[in-house]
C-alpha distance (Angstrom), angle and dihedral (degrees) to the residues before:
residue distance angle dihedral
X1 . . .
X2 3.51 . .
X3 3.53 131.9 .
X4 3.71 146.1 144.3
X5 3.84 109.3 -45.9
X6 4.19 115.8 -134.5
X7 3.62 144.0 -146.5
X8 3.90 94.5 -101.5
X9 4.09 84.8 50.3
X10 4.57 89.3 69.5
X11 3.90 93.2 90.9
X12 4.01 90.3 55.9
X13 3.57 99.6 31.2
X14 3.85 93.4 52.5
X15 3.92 89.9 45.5
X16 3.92 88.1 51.9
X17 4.18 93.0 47.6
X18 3.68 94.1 45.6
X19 3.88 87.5 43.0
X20 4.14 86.5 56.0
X21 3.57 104.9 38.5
X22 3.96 109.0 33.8
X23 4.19 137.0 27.2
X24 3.39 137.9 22.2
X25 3.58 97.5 -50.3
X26 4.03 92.3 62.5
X27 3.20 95.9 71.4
X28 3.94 98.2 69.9
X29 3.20 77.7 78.2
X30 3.94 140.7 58.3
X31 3.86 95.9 -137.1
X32 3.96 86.2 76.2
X33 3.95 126.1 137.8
X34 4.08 96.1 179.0
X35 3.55 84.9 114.8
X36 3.39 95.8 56.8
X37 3.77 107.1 30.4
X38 3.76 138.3 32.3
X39 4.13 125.6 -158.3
X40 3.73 124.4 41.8
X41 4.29 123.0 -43.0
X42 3.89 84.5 -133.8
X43 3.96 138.3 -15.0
X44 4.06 128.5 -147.3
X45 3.96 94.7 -89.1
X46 4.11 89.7 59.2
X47 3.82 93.5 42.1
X48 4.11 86.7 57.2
X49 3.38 90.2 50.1
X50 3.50 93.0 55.1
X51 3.41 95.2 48.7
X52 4.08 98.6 48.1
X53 4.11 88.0 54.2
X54 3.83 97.5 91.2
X55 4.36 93.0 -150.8
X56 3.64 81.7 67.8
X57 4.24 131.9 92.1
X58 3.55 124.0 169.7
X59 4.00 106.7 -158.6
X60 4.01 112.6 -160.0
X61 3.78 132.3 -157.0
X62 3.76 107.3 -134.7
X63 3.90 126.4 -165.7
X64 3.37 127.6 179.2
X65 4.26 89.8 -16.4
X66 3.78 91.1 -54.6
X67 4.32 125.6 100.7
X68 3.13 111.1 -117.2
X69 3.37 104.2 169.3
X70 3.91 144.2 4.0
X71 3.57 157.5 -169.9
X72 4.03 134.0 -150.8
X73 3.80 113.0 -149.8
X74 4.05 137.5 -170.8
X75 3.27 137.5 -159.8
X76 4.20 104.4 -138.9
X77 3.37 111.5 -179.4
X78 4.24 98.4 -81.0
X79 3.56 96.0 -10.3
X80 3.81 132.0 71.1
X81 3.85 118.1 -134.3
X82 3.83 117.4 -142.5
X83 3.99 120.0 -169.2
X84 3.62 133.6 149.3
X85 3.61 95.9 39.5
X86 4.36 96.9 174.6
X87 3.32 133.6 174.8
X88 3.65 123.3 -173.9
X89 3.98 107.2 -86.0
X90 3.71 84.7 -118.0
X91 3.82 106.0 55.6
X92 3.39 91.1 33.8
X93 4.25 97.7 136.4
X94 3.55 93.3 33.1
X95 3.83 107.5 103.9
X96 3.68 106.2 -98.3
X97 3.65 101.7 97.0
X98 4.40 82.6 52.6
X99 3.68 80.1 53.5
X100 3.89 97.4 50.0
X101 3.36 91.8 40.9
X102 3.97 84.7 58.2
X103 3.29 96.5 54.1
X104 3.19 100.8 52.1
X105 3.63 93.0 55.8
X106 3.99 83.5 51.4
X107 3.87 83.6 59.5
X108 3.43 91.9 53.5
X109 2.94 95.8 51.1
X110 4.04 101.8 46.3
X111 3.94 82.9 46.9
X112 4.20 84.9 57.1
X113 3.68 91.4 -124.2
X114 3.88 118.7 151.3
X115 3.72 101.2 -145.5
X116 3.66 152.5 8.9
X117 3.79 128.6 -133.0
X118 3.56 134.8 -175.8
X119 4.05 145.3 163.1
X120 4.02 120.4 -107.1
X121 3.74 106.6 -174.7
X122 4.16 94.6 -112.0
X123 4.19 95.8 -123.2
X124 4.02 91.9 54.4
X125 3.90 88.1 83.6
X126 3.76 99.8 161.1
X127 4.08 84.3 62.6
X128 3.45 94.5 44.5
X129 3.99 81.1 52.7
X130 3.62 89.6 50.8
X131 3.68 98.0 55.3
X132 3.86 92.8 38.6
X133 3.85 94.1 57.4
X134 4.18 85.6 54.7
X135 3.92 86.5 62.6
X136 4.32 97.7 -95.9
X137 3.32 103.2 140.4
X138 4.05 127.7 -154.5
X139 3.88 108.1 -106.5
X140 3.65 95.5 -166.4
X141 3.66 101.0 -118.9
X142 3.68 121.5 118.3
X143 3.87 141.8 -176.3
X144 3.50 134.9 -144.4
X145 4.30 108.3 -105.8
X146 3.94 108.6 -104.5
X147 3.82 111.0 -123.8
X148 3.96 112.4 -155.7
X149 3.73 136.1 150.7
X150 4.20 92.8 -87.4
X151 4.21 91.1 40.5
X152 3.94 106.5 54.2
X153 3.79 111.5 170.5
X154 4.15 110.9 -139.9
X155 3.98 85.6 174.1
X156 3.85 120.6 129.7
X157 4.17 81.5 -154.4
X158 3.69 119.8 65.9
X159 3.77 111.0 -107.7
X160 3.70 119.8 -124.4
X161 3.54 135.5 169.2
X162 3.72 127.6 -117.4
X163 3.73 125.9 -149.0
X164 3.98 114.5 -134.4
X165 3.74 125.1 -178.6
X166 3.85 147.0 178.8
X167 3.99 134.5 -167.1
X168 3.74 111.5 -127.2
């Protein structure tokens, strides 16, 4: 089921995104970036953040009361911005990031946006893959990775991000 994640949901959302992106437990899955990044993809304090910013929604993917997956959206101007699309490193392959990824077009679409746009790091090519056989389309614009104290690039290749984006 998914619905509208909340405030009490940060503890086991930010378990589940760390549990995707970063450590050991990533790579279960395909959508890893331990081979690009060391420390955490986000922490408590960031997760708040997102949630106090009102042009932001986090939809979960619940399963038997536990999140199994997840997806950050934001209202930008005409366009909708998806990030931190995460499934559980575990069920990753089984349908329910397709069916995030649908509803957050059907957000989009209720909020009468005409597009959504995200950032795929440009060396994880099997994602970029992903998103390009569900019609997002490379717009040619990139951005420099940003280093910080959470995202610490271990990457011979410099990281850059890559804009994707689909009409609704």
């Amino acid at each position: 089921m998914i619905t509208k994640a909340l405030l009490e949901d940060i503890p086991a959302l930010t378990t589940l995104i760390n549990s995707a992106y970063r450590g050991e437990t990533s790579k279960k899955g395909w959508t890893t970036e331990a081979h690009l990044l060391e420390g955490k993809r986000t922490d408590e304090a960031e997760m708040t953040e997102i949630f106090l910013d009102p042009k932001n929604t986090i939809l979960k993917f619940t399963e038997n009361d536990k999140i199994i997956g997840s997806v950050l959206l934001v209202e930008k101007g005409h366009q909708l911005y998806l990030g931190m699309l995460t499934v559980s490193p575990e069920l990753q392959n089984s349908g329910i990031g397709k069916k995030l990824l649908a509803e957050a077009e059907n957000q989009a679409k209720t909020l009468g946006l005409s597009s959504i746009i995200m950032t795929v790091i440009s060396v994880r090519e099997e994602l970029v893959a992903w998103y390009k056989r569900r019609g997002y389309v490379d717009t040619g614009e990139r951005e420099a990775f940003p280093e910080s104290e959470i995202h610490v690039t271990i990457s011979d290749v410099p990281l850059e991000f890559i804009y994707l984006e689909k009409s609704i």
